[in-house]
N, CA, C and O atoms as a GROMACS GRO file, in nm:
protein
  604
    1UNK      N    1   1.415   1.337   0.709
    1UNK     CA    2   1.378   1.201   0.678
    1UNK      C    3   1.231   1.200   0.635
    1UNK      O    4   1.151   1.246   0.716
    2UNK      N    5   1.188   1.156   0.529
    2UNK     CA    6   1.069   1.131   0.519
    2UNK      C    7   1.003   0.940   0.555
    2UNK      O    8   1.055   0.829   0.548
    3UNK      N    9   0.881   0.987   0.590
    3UNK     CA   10   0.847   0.931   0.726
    3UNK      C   11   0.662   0.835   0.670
    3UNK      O   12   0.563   0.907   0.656
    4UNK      N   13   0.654   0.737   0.655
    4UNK     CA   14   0.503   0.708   0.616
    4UNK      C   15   0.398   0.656   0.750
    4UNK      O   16   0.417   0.541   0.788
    5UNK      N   17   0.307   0.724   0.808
    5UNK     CA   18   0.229   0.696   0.920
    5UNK      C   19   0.094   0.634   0.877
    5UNK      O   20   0.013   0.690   0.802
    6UNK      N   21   0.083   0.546   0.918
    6UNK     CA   22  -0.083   0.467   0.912
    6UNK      C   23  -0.175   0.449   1.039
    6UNK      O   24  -0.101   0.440   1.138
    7UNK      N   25  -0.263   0.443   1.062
    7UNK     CA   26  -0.326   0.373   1.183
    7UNK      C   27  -0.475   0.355   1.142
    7UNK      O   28  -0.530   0.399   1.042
    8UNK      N   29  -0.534   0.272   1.255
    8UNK     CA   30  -0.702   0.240   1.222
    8UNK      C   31  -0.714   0.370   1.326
    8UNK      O   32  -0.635   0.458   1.359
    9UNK      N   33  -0.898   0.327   1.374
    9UNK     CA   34  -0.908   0.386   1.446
    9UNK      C   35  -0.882   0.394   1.574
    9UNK      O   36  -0.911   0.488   1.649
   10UNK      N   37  -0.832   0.306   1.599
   10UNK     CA   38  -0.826   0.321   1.763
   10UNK      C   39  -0.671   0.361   1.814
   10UNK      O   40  -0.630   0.349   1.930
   11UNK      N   41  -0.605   0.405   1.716
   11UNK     CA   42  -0.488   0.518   1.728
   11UNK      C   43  -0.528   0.637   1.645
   11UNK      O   44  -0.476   0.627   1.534
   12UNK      N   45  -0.566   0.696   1.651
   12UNK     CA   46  -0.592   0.782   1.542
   12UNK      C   47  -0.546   0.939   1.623
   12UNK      O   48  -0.488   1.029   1.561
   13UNK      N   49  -0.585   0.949   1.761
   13UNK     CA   50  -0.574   1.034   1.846
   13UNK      C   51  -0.372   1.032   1.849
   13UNK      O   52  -0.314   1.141   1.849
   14UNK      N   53  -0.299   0.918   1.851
   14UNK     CA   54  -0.170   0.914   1.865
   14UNK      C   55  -0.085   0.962   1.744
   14UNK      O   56   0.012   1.038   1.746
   15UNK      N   57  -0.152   0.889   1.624
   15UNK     CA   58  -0.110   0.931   1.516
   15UNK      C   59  -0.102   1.064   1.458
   15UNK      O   60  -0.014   1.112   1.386
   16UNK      N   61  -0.240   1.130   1.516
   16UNK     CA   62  -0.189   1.273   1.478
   16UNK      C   63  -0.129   1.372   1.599
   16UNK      O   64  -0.103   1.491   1.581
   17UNK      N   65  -0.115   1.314   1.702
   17UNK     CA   66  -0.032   1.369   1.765
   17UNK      C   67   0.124   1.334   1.720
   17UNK      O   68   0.205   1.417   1.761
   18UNK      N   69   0.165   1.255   1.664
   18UNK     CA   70   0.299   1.224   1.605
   18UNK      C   71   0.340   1.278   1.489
   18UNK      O   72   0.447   1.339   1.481
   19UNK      N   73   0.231   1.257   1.354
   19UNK     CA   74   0.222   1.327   1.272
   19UNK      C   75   0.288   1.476   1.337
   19UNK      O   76   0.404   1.508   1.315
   20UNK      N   77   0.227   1.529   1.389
   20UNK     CA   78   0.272   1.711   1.469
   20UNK      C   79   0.378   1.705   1.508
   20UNK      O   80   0.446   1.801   1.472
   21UNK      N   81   0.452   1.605   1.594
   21UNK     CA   82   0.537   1.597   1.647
   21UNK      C   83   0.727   1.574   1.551
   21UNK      O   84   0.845   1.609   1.560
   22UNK      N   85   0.617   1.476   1.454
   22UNK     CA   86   0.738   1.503   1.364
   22UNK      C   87   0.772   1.581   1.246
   22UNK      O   88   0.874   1.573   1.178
   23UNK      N   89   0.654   1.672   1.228
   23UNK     CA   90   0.681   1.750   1.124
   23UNK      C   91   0.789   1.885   1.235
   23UNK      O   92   0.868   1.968   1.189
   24UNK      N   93   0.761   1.868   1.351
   24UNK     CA   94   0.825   1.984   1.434
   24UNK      C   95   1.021   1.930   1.449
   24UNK      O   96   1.115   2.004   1.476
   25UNK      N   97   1.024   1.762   1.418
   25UNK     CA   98   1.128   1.721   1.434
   25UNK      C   99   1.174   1.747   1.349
   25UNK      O  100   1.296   1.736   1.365
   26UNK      N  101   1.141   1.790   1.226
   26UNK     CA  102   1.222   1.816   1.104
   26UNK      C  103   1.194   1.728   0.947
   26UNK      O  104   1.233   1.754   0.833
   27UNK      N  105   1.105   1.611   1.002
   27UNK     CA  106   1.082   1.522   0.890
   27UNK      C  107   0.983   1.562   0.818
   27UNK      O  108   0.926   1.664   0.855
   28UNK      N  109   0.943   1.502   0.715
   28UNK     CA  110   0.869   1.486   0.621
   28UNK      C  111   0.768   1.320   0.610
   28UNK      O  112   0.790   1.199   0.601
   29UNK      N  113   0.655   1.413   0.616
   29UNK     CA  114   0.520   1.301   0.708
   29UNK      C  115   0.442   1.262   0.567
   29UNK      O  116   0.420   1.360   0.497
   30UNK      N  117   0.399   1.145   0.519
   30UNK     CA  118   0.321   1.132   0.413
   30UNK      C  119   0.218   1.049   0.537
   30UNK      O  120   0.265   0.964   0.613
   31UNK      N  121   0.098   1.083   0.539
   31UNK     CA  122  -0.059   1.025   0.614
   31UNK      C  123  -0.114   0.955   0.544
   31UNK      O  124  -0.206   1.009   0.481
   32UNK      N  125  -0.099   0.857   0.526
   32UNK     CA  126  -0.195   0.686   0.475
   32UNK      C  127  -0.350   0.664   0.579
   32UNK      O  128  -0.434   0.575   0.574
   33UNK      N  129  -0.340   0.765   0.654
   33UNK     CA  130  -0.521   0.725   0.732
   33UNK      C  131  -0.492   0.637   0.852
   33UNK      O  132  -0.415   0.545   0.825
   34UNK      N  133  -0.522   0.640   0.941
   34UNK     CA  134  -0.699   0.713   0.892
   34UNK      C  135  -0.705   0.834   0.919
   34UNK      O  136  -0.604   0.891   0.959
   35UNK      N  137  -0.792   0.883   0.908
   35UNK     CA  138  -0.819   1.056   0.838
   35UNK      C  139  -0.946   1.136   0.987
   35UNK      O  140  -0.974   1.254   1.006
   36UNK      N  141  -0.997   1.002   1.069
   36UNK     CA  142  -1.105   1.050   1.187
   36UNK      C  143  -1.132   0.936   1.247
   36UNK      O  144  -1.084   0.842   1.183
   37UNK      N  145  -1.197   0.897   1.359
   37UNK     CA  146  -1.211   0.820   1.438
   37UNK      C  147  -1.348   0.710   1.391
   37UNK      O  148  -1.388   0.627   1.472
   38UNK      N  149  -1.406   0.722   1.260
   38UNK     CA  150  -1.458   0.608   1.176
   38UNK      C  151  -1.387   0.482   1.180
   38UNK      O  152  -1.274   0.446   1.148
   39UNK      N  153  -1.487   0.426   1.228
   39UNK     CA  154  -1.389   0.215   1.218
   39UNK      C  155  -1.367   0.281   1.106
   39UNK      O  156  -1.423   0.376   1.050
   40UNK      N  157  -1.210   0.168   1.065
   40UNK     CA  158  -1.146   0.144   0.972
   40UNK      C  159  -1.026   0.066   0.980
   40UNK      O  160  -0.926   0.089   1.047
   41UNK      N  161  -1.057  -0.061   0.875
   41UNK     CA  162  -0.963  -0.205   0.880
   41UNK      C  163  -0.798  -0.153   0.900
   41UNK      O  164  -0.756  -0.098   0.799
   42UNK      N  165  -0.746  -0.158   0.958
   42UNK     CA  166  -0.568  -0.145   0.991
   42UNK      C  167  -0.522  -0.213   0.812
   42UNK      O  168  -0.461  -0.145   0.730
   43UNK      N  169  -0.556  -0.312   0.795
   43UNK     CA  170  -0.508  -0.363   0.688
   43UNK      C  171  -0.503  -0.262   0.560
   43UNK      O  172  -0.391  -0.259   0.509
   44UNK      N  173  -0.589  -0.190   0.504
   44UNK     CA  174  -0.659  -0.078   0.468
   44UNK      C  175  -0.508   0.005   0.437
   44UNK      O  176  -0.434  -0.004   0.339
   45UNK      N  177  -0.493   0.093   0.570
   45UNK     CA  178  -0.397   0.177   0.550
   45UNK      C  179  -0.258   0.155   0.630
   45UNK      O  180  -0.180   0.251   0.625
   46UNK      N  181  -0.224   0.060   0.691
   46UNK     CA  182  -0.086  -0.010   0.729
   46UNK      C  183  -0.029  -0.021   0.598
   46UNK      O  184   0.052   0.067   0.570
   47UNK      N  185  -0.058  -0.134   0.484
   47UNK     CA  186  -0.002  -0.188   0.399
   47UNK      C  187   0.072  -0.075   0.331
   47UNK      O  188   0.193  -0.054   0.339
   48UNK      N  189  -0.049   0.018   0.239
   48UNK     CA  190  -0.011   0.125   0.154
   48UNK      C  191   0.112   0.179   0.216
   48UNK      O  192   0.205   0.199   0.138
   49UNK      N  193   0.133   0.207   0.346
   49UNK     CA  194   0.209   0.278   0.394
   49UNK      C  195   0.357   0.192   0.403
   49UNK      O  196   0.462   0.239   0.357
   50UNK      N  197   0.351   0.085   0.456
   50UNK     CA  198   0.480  -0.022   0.423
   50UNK      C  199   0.493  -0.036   0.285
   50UNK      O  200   0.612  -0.049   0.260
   51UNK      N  201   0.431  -0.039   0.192
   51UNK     CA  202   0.454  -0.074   0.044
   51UNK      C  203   0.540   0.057   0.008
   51UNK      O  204   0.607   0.051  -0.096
   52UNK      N  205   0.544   0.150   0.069
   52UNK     CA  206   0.575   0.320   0.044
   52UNK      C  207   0.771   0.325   0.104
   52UNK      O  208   0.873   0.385   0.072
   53UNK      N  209   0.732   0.232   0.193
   53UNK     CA  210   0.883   0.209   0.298
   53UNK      C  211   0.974   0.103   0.175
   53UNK      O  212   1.087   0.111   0.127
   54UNK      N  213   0.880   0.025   0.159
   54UNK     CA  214   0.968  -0.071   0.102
   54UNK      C  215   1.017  -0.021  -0.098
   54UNK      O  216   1.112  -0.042  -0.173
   55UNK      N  217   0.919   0.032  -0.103
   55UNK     CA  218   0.950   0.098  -0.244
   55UNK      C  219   0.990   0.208  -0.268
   55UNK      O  220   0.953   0.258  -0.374
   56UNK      N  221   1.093   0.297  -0.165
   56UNK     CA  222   1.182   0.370  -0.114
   56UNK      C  223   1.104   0.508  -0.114
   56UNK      O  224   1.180   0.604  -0.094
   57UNK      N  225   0.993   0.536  -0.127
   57UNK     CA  226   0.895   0.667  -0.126
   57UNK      C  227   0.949   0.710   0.088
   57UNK      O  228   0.983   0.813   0.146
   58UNK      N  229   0.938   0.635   0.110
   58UNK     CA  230   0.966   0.655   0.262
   58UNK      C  231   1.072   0.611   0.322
   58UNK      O  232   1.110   0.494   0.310
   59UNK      N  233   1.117   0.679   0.379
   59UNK     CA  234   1.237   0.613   0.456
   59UNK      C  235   1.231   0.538   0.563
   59UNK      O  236   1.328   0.466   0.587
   60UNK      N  237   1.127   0.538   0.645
   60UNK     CA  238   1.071   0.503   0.822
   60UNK      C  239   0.911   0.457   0.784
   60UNK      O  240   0.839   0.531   0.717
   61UNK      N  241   0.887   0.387   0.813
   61UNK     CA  242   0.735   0.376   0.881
   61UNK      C  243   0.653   0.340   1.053
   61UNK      O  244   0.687   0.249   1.128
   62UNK      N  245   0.575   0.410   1.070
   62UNK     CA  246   0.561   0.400   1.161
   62UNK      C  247   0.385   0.359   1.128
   62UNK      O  248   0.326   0.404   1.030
   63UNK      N  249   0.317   0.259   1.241
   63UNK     CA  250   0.240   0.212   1.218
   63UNK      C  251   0.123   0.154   1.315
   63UNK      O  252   0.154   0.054   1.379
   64UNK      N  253  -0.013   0.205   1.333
   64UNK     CA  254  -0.053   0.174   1.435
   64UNK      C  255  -0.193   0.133   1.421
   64UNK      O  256  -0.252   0.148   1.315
   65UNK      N  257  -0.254   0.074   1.538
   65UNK     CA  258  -0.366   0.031   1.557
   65UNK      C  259  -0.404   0.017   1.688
   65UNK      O  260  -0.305  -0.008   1.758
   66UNK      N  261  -0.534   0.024   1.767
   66UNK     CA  262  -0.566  -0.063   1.882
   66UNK      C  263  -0.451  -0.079   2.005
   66UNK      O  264  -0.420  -0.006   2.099
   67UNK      N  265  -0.400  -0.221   1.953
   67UNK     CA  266  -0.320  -0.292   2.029
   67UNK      C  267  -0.160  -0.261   1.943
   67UNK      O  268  -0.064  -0.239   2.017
   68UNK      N  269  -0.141  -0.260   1.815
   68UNK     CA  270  -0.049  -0.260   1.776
   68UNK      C  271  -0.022  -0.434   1.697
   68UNK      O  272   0.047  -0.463   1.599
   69UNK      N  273  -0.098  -0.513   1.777
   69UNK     CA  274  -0.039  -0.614   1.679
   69UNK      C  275  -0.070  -0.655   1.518
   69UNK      O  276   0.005  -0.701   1.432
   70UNK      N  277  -0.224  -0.616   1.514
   70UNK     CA  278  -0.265  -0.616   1.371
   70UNK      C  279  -0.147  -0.563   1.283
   70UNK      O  280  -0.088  -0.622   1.193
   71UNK      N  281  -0.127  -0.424   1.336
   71UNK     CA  282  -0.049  -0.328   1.257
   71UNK      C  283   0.091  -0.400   1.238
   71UNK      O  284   0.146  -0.408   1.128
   72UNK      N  285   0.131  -0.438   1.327
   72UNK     CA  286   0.273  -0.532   1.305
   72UNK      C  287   0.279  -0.669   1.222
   72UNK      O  288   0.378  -0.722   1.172
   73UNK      N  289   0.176  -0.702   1.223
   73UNK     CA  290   0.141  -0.863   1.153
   73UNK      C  291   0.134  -0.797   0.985
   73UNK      O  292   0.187  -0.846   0.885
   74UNK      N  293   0.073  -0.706   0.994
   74UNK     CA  294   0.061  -0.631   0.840
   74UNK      C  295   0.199  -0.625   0.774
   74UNK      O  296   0.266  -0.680   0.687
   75UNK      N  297   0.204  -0.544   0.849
   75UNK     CA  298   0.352  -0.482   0.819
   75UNK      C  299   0.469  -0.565   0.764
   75UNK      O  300   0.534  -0.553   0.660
   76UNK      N  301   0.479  -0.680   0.897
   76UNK     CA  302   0.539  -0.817   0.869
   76UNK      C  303   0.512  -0.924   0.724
   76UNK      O  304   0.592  -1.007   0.683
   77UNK      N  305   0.364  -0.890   0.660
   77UNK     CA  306   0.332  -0.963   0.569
   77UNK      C  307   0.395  -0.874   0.440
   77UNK      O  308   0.318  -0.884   0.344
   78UNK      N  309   0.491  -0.807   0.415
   78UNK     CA  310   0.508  -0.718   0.314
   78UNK      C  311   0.623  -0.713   0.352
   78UNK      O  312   0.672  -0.683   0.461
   79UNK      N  313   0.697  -0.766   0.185
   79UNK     CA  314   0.852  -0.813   0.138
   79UNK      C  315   0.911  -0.701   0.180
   79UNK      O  316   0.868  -0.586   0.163
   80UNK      N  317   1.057  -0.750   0.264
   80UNK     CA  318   1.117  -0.605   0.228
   80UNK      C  319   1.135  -0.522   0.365
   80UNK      O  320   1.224  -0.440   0.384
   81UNK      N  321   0.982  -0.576   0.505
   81UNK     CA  322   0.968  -0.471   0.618
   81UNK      C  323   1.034  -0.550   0.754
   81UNK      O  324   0.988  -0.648   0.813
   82UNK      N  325   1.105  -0.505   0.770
   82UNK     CA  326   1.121  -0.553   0.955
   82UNK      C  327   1.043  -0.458   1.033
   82UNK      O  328   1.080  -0.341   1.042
   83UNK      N  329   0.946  -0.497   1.086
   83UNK     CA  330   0.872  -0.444   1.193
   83UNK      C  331   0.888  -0.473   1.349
   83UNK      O  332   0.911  -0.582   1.401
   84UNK      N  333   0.877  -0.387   1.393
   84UNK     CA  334   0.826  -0.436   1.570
   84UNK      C  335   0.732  -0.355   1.625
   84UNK      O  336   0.731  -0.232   1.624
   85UNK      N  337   0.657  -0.424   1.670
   85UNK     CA  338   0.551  -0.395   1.780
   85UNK      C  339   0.664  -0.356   1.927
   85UNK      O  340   0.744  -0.423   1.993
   86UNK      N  341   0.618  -0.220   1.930
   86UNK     CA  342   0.702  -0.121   2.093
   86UNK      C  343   0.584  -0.088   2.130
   86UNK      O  344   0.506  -0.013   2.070
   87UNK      N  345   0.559  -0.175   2.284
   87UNK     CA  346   0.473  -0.060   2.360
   87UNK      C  347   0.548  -0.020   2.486
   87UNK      O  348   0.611  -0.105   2.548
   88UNK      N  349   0.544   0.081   2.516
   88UNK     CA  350   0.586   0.090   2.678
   88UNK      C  351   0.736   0.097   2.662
   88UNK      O  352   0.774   0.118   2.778
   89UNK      N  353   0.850   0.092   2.581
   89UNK     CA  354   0.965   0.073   2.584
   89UNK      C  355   1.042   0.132   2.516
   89UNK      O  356   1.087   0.051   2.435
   90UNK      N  357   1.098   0.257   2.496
   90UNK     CA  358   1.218   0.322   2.494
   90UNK      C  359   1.343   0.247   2.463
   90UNK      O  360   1.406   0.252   2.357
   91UNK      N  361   1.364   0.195   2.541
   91UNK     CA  362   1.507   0.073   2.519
   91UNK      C  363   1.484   0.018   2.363
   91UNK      O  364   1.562   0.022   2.267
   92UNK      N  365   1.331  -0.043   2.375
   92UNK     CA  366   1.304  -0.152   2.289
   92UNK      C  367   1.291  -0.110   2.141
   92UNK      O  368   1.282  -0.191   2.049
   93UNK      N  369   1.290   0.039   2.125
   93UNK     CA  370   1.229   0.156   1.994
   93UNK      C  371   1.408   0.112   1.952
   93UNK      O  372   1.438   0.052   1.848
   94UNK      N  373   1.521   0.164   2.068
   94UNK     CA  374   1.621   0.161   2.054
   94UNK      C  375   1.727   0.038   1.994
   94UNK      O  376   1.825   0.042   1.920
   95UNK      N  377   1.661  -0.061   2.061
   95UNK     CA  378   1.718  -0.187   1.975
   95UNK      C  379   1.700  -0.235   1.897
   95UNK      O  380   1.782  -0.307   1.841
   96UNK      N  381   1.525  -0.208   1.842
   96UNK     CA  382   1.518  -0.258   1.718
   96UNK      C  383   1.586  -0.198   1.612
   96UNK      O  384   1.634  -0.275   1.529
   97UNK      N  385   1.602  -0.069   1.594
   97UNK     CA  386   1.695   0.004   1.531
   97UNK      C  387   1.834  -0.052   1.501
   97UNK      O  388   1.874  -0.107   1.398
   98UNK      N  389   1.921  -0.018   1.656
   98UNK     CA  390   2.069  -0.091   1.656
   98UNK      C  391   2.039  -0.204   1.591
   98UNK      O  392   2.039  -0.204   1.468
   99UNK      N  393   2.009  -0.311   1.659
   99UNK     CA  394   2.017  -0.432   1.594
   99UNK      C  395   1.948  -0.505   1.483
   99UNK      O  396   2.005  -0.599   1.427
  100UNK      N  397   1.807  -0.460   1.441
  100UNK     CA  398   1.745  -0.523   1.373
  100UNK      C  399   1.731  -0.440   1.218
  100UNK      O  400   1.682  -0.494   1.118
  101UNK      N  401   1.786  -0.299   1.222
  101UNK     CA  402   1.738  -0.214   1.168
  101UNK      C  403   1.603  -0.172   1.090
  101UNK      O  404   1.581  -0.115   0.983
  102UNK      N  405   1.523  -0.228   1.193
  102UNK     CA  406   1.396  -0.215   1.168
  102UNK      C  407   1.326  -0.113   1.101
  102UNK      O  408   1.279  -0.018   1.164
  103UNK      N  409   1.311  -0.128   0.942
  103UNK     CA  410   1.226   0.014   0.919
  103UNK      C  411   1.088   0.011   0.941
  103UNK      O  412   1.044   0.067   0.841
  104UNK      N  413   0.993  -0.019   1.011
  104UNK     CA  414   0.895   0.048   1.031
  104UNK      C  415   0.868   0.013   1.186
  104UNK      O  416   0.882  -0.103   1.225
  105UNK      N  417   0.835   0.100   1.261
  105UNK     CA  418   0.761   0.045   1.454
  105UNK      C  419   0.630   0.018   1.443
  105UNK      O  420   0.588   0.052   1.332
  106UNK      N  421   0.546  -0.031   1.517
  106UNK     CA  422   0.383  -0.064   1.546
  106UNK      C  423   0.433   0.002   1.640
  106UNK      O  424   0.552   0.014   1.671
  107UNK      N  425   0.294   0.069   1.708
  107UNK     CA  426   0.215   0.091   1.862
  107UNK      C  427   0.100   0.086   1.854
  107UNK      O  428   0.022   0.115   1.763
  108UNK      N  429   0.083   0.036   1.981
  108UNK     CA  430  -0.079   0.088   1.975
  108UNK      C  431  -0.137   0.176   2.042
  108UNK      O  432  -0.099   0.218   2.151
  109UNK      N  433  -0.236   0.210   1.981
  109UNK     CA  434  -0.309   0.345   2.056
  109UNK      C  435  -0.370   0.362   2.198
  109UNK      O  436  -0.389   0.463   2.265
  110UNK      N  437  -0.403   0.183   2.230
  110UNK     CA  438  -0.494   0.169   2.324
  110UNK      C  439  -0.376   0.091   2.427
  110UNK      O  440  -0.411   0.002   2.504
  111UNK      N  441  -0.211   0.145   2.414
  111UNK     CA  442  -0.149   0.067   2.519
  111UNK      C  443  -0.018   0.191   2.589
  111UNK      O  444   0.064   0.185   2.681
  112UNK      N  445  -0.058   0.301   2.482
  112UNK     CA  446   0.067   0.399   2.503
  112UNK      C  447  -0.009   0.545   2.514
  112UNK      O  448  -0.090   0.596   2.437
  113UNK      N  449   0.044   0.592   2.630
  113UNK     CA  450  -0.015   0.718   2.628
  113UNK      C  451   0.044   0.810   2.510
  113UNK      O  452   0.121   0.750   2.433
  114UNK      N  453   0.022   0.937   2.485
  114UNK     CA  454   0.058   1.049   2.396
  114UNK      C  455   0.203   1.038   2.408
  114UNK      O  456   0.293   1.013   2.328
  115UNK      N  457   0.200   1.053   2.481
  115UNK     CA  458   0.314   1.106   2.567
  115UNK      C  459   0.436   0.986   2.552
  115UNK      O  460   0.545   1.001   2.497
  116UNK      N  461   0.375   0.844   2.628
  116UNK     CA  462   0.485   0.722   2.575
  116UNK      C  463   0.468   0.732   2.434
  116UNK      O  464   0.568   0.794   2.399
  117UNK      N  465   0.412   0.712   2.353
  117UNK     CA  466   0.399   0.713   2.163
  117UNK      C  467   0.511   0.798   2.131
  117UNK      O  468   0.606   0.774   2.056
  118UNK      N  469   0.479   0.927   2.214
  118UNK     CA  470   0.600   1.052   2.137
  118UNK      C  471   0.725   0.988   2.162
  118UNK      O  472   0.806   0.995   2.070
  119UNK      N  473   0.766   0.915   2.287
  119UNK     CA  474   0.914   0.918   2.330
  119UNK      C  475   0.991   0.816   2.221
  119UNK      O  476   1.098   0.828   2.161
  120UNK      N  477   0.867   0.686   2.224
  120UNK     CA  478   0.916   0.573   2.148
  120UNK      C  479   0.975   0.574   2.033
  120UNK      O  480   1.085   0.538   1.992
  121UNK      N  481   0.839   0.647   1.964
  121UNK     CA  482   0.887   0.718   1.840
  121UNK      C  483   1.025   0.796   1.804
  121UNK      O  484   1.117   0.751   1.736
  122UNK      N  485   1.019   0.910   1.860
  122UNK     CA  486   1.194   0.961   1.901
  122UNK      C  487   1.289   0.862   1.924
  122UNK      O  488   1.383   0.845   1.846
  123UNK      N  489   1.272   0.797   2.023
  123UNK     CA  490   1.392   0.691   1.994
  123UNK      C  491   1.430   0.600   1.885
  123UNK      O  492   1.546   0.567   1.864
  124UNK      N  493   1.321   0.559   1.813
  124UNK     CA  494   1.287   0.468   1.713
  124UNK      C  495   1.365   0.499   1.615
  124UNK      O  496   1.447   0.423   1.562
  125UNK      N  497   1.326   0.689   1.568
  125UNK     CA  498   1.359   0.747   1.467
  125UNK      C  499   1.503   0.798   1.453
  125UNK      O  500   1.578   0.810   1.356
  126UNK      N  501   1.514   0.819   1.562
  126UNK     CA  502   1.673   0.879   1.616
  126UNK      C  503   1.826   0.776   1.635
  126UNK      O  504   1.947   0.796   1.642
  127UNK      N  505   1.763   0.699   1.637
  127UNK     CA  506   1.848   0.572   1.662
  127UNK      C  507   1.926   0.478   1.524
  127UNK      O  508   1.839   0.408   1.472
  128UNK      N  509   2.030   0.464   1.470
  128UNK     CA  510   2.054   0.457   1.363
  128UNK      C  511   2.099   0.285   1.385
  128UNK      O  512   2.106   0.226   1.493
  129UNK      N  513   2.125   0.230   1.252
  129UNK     CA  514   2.160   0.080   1.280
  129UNK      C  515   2.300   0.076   1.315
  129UNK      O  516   2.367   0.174   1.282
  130UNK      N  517   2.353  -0.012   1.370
  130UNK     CA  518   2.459  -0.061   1.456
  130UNK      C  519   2.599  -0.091   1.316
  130UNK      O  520   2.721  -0.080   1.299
  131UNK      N  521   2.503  -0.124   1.260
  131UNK     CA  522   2.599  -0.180   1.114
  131UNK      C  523   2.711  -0.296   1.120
  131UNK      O  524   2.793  -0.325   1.033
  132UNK      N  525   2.682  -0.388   1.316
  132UNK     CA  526   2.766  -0.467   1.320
  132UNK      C  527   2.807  -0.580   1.256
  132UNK      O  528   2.746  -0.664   1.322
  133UNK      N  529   2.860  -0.633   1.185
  133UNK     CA  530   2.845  -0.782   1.113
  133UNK      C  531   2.761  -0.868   1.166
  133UNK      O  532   2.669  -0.917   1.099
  134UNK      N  533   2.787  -0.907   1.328
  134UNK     CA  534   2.661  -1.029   1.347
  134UNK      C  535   2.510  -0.951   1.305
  134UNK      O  536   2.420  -1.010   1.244
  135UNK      N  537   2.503  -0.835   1.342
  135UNK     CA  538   2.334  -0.836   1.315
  135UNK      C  539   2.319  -0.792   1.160
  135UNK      O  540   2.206  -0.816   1.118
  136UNK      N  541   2.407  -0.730   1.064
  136UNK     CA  542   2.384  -0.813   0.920
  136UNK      C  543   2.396  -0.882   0.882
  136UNK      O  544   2.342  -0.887   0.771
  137UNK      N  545   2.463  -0.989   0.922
  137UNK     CA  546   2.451  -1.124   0.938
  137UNK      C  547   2.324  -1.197   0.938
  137UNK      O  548   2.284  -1.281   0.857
  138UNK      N  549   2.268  -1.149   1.046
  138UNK     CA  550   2.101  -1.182   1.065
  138UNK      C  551   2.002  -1.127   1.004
  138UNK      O  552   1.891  -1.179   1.014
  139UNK      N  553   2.018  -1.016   0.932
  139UNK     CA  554   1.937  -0.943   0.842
  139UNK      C  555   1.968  -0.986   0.686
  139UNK      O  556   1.914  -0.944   0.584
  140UNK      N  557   2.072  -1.081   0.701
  140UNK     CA  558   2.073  -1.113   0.502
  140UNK      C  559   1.995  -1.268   0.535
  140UNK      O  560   1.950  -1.337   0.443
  141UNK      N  561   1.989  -1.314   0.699
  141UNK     CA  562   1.941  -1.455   0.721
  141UNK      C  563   1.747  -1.428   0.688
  141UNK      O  564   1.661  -1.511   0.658
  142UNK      N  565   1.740  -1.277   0.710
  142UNK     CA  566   1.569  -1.286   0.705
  142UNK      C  567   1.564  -1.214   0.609
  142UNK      O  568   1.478  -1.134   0.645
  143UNK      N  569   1.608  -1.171   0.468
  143UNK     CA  570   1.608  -1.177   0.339
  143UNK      C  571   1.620  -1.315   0.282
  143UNK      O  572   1.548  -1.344   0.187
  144UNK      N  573   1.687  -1.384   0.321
  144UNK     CA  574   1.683  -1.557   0.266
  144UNK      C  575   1.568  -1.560   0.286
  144UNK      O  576   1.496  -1.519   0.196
  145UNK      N  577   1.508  -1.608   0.405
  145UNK     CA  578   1.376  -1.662   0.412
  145UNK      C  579   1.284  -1.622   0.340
  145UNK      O  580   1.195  -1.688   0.285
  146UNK      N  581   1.309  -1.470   0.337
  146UNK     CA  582   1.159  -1.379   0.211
  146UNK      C  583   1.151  -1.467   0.080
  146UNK      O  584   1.042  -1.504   0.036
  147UNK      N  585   1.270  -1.498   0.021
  147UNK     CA  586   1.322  -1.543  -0.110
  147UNK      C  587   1.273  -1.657  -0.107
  147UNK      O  588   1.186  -1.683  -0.191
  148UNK      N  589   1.322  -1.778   0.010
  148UNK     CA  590   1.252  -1.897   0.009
  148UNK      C  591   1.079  -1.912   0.015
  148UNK      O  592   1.038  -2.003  -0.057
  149UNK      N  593   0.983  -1.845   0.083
  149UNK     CA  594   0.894  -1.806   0.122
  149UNK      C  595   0.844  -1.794  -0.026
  149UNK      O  596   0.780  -1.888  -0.073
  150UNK      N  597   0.866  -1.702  -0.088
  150UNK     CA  598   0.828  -1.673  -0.251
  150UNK      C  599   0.820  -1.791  -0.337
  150UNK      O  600   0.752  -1.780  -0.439
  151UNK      N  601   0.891  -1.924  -0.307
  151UNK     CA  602   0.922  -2.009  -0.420
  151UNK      C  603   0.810  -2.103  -0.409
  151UNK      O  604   0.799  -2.195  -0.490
   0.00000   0.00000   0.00000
């Protein structure tokens, strides 16, 4: 699977521990930055990296900052992305998947250890959509809205 990763600085330590983690899983990692622990706006290199998801260069995005919510609000502002902000939750990597088929996750750097980041991630990535009618159902309901939103 190829895979697009972003973060500011205050994930930067997670991100390239994931980056490692998933080139060992088998995927294919394109790095949108940040590049070292220099401030640097989330907005910056989140977007590029969702614009990459949504314009099929990537299959997954994963996306981080700080807290994680910048990175999810980004993400969210760009046609095309279901995002969620996962901290702390395994289950939650898992359902957005099943149900929402969320292509890209937030975390944040400053709420998940190495260690929680790696698991979430794995689940996130590993977890395929449910393909049930009600929840495409609900996923052609938040393509309407994009469409209305535009006019």
């Amino acid at each position: 699977m190829k895979l697009a990763i972003a973060c500011d600085h205050g994930a930067f330590e997670l991100k390239e521990a994931l980056k490692e983690a998933c080139q060992q899983w088998g995927h294919e990692v394109e790095d949108f930055g940040s590049y070292d622990t220099s401030a640097v706006d989330y907005p910056d290199t989140v977007y590029p990296a969702c614009v990459s998801v949504r314009d099929g260069k990537n299959d997954l995005g994963i996306v981080m900052c700080g807290s994680g919510i910048g990175a999810s609000i980004v993400a969210n502002k760009t046609r095309g992305i279901r995002c969620a902000l996962v901290n702390n939750s395994i289950e939650l990597a898992k359902i957005t998947r099943l149900h929402n088929d969320a292509n890209v996750l937030a975390m944040g750097g400053r709420f998940n250890t190495i260690e929680e980041g790696l698991a979430i991630a794995k689940a996130f990535l590993d977890t395929p959509f449910s393909g049930e009618e009600r929840h495409l159902c609900r996923i052609q309901k938040i393509s309407t809205i994009e469409i209305e939103e535009d006019r």
